[in-house]
TILUM-779775 format. One line per field, with one value per residue: residue number from 1; z, y, x of N, C-alpha, C, O, CB in turn. Coordinates in Angstrom, 2 decimals, always signed. Last residue first. Glycine has a CB too. Example, Ala and Ser with C-alpha at 12.3 -4.5 7.8 and 13.67 -1.06 7.14 Angstrom:
REM residues 2
num: 2; 1
n.z: +7.08; +7.80
n.y: -2.25; -5.69
n.x: +12.85; +13.19
ca.z: +7.14; +7.80
ca.y: -1.06; -4.50
ca.x: +13.67; +12.30
c.z: +7.87; +7.80
c.y: +0.03; -3.30
c.x: +12.90; +13.20
o.z: +8.04; +8.46
o.y: +1.14; -3.32
o.x: +13.41; +14.24
cb.z: +5.72; +9.05
cb.y: -0.60; -4.47
cb.x: +14.08; +11.31
REM end
This chain:
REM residues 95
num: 95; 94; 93; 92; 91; 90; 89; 88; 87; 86; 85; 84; 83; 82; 81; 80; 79; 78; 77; 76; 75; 74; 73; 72; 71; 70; 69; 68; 67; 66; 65; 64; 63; 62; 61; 60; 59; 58; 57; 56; 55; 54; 53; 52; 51; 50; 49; 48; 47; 46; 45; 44; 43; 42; 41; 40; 39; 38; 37; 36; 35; 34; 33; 32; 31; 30; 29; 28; 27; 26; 25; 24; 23; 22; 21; 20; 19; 18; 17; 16; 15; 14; 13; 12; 11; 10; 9; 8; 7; 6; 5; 4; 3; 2; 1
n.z: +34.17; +35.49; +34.48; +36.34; +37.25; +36.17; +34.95; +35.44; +35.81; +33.33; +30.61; +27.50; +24.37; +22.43; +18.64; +15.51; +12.54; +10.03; +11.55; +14.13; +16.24; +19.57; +22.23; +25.90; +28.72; +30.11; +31.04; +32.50; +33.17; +32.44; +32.79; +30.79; +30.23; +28.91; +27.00; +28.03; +32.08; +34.93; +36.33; +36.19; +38.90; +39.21; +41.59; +40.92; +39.79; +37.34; +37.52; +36.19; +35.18; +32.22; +29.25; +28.68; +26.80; +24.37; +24.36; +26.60; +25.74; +27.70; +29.11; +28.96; +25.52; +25.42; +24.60; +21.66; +20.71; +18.28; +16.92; +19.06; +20.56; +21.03; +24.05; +25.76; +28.14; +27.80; +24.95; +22.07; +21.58; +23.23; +21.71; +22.35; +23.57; +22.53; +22.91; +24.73; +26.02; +28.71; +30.17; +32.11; +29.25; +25.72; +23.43; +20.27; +17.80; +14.37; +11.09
n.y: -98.19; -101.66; -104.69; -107.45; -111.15; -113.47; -115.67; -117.55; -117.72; -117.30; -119.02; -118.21; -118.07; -115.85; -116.00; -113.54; -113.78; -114.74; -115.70; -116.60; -119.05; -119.62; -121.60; -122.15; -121.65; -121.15; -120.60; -118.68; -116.15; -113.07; -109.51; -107.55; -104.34; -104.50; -104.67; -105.98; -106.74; -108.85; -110.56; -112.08; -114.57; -117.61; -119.84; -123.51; -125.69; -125.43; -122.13; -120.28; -116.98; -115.65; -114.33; -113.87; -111.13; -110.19; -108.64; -107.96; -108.29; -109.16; -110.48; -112.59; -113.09; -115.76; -114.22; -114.65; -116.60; -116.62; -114.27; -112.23; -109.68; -106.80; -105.23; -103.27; -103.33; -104.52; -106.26; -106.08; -107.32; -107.95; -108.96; -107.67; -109.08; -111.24; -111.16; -113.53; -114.16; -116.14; -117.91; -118.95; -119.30; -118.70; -116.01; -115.46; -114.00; -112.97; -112.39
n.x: +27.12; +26.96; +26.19; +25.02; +25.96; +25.74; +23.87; +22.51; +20.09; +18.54; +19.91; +21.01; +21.92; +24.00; +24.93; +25.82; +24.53; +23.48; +21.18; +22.12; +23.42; +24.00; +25.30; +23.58; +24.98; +28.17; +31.51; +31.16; +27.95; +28.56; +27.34; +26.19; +23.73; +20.75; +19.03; +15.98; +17.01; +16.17; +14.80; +11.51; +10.72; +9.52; +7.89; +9.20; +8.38; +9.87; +9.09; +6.43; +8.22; +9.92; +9.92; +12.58; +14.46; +17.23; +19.27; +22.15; +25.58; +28.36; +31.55; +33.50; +34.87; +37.37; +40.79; +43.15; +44.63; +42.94; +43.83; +46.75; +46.98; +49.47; +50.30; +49.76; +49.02; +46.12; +46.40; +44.04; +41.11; +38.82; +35.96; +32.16; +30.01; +27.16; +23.99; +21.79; +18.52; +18.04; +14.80; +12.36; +10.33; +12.35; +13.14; +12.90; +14.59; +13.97; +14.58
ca.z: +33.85; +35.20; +34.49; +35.76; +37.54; +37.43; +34.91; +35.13; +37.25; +34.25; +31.88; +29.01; +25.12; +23.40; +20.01; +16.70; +13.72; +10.60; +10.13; +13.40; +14.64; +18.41; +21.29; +24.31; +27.82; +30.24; +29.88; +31.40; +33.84; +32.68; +32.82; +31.94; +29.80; +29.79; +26.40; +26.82; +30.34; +33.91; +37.35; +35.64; +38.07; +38.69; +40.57; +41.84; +41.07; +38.71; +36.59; +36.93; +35.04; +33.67; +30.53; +28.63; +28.16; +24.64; +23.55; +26.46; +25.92; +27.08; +29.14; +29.76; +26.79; +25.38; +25.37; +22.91; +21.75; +18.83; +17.09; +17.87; +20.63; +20.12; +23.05; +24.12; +28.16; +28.59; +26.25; +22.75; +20.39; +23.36; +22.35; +21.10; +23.08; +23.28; +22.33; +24.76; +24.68; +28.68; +29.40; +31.98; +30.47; +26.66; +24.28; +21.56; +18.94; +15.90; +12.13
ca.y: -96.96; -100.25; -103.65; -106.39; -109.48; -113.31; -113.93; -118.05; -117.49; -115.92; -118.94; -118.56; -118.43; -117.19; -115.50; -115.43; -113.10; -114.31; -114.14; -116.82; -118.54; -120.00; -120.75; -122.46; -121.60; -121.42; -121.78; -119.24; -117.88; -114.12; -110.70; -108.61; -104.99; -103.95; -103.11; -105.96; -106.46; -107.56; -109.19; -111.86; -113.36; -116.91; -118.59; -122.26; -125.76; -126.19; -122.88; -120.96; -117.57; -115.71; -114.46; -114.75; -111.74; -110.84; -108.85; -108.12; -107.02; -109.30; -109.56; -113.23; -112.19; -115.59; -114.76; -113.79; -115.98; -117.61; -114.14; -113.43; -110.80; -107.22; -106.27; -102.66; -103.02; -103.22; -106.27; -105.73; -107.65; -107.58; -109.62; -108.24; -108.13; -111.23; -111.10; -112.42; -114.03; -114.17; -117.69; -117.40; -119.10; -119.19; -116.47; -115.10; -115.42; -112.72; -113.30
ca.x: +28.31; +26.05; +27.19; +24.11; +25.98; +26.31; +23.94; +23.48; +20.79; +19.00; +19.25; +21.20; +20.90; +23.97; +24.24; +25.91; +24.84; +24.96; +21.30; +21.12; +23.65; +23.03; +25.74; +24.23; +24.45; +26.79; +30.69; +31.95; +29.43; +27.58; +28.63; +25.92; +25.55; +21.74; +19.80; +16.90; +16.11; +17.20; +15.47; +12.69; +10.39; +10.78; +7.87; +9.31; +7.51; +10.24; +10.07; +6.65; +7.14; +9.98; +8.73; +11.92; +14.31; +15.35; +18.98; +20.83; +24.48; +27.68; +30.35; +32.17; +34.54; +36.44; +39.98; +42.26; +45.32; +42.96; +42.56; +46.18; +46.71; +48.08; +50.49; +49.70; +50.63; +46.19; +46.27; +45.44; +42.28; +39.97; +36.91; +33.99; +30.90; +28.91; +24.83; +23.12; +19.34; +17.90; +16.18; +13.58; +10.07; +10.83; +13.08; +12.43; +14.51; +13.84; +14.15
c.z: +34.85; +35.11; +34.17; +35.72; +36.29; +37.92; +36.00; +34.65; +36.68; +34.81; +33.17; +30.08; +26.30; +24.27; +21.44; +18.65; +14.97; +11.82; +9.98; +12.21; +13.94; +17.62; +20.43; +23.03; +26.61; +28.79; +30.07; +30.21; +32.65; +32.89; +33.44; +31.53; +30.89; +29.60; +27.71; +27.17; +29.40; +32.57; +36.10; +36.08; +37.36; +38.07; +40.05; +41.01; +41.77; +39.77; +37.91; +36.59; +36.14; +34.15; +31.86; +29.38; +27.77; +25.86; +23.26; +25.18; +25.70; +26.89; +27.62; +29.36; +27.37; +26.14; +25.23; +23.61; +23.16; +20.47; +18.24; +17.80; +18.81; +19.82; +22.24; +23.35; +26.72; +28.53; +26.48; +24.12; +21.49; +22.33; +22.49; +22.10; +22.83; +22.48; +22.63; +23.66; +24.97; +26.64; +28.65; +31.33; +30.82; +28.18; +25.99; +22.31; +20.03; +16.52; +13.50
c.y: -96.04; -99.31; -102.59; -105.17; -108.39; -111.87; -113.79; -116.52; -118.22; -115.97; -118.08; -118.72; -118.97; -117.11; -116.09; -114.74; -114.16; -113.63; -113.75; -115.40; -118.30; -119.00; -121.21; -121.31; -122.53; -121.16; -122.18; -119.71; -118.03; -115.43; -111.78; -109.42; -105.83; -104.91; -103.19; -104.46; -105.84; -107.64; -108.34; -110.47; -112.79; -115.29; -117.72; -120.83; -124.33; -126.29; -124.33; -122.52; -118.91; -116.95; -114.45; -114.03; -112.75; -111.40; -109.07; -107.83; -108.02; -108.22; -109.66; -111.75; -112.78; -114.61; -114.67; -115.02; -114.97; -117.31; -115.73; -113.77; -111.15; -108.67; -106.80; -104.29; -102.56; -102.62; -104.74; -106.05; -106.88; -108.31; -108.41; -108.22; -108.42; -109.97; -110.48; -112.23; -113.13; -114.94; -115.97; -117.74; -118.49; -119.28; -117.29; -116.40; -114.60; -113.78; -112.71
c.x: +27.92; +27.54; +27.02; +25.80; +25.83; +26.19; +24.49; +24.47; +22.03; +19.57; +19.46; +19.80; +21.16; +22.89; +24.15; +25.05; +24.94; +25.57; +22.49; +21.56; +22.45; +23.48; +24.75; +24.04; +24.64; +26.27; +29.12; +31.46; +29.94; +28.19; +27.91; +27.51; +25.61; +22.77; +20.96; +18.03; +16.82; +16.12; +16.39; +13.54; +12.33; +10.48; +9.39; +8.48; +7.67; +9.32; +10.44; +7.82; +7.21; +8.55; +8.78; +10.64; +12.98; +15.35; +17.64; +20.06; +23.50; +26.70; +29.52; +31.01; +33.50; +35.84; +38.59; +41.13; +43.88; +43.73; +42.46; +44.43; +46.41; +48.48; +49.34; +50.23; +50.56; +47.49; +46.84; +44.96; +44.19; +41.36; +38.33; +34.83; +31.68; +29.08; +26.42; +23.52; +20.63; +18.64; +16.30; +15.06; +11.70; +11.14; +11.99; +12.06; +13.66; +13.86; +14.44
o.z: +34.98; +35.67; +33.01; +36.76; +35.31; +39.11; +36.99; +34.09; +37.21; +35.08; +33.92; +29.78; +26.34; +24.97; +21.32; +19.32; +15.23; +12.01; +9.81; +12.40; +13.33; +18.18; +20.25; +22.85; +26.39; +27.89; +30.18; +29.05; +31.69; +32.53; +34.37; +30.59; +31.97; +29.00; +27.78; +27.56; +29.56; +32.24; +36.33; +36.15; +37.70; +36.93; +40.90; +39.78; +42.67; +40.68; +38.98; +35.88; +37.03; +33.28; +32.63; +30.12; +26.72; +26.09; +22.38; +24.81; +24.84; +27.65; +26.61; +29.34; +26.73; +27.35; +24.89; +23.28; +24.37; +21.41; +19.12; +18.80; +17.83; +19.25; +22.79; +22.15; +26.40; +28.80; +25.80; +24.52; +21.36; +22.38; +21.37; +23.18; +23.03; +21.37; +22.93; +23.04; +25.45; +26.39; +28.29; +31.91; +30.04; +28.42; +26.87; +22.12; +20.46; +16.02; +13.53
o.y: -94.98; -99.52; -102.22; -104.91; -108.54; -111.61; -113.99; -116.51; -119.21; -114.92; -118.19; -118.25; -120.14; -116.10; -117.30; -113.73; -115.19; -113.13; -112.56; -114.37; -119.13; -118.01; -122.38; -120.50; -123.37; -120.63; -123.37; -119.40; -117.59; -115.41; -111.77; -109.69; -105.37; -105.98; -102.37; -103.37; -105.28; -108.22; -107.38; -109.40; -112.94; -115.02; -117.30; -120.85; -123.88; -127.06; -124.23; -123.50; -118.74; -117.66; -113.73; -113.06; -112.53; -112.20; -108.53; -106.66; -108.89; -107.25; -110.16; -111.95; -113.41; -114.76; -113.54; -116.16; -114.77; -117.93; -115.58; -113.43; -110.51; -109.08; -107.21; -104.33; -101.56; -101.42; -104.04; -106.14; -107.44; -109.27; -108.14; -107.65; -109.56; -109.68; -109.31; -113.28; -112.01; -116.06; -115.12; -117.80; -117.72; -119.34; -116.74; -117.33; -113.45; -114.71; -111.84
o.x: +28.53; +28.62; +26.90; +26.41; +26.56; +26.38; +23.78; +25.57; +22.54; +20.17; +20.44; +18.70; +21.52; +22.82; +24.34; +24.83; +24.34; +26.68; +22.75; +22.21; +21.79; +23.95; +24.43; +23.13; +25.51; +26.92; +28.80; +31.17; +29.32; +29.37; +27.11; +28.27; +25.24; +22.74; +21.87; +17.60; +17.91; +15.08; +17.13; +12.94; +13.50; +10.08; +10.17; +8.51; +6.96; +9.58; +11.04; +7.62; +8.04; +8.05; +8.14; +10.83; +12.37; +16.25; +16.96; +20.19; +23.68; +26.77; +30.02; +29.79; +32.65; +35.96; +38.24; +40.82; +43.73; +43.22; +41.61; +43.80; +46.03; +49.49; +48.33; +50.50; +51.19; +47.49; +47.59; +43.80; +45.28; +42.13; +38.76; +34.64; +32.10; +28.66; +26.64; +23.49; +20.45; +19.08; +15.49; +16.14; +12.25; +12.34; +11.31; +11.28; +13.78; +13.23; +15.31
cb.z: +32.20; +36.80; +33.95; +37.16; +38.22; +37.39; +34.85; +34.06; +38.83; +34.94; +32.24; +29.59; +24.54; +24.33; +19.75; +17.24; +13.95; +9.82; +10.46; +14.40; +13.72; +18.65; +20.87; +23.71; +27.68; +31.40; +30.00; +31.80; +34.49; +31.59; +33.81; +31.71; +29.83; +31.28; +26.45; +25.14; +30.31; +33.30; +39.01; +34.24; +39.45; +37.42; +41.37; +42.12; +42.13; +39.35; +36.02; +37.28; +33.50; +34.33; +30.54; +29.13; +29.52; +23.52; +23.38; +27.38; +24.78; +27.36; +29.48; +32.00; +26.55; +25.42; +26.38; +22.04; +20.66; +17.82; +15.38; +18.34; +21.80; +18.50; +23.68; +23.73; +28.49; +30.03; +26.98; +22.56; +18.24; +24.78; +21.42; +19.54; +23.51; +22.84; +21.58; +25.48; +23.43; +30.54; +27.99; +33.84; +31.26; +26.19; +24.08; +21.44; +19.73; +16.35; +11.98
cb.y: -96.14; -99.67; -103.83; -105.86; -109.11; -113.75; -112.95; -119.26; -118.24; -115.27; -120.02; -117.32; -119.16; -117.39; -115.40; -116.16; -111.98; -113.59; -112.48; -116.82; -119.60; -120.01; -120.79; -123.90; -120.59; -120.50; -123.40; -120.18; -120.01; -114.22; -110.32; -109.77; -103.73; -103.76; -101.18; -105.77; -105.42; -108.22; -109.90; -111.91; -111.92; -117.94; -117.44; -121.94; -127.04; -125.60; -121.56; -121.04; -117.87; -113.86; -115.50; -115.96; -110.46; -112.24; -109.43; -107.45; -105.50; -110.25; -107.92; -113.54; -110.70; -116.44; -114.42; -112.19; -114.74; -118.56; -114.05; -115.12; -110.94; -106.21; -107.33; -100.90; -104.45; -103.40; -107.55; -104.04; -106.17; -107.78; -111.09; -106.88; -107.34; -112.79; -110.72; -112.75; -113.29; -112.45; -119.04; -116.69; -120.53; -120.94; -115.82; -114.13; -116.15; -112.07; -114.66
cb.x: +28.32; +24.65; +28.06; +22.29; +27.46; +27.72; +22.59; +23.08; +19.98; +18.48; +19.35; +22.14; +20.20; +25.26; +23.02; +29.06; +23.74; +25.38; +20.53; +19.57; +24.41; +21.37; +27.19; +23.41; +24.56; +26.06; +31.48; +32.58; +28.74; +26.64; +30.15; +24.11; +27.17; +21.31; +18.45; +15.75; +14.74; +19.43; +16.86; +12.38; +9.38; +11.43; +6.91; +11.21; +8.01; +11.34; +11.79; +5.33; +6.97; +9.76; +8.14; +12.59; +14.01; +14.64; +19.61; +20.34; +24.45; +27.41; +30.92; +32.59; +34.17; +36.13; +40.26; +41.13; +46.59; +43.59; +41.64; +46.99; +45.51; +47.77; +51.03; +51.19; +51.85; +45.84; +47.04; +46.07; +41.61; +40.03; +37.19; +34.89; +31.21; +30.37; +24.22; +24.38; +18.39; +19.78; +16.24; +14.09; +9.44; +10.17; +13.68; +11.23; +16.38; +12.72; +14.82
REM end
């Protein structure tokens, strides 16, 4: 199966969570923190959202940090995922 995503919602899939902190203490699975970064997955269309035009500003394959608690969490093929809305993408993480 495939999600694809309608007018501008991005698909994320979360990068794994920091099992040690940076000193070398290894967290509990409940101890770690939710990561805000993420990798691009499916971009929407973009399109007319509200009365406004929305063009879409990222695409599949780039690394994003994205608000806390946005979106919603989806399960698909055993694989988990989160469906956002672009201006909920706080910033594009280039190497």
């Amino acid at each position: 199966m495939k999600l694809v995503p309608l007018a501008d919602r991005v698909v994320l899939k979360q990068l794994e969570a920091e099992e040690t902190t940076k000193s070398g203490i290894i967290l509990t699975s409940s101890a770690q923190e939710k990561p805000q970064e993420a990798e691009i997955v499916a971009v929407g269309p973009g399109g007319v959202i509200d009365g406004k035009e929305v063009k879409m500003h990222v695409e599949v394959g780039q690394k994003v940090i994205y608000s806390r608690y946005a979106g919603s969490e989806v399960k698909l093929d055993g694989q988990e995922y989160i469906v956002v809305r672009q201006n909920d993408i706080l910033a594009i993480v280039e190497d």
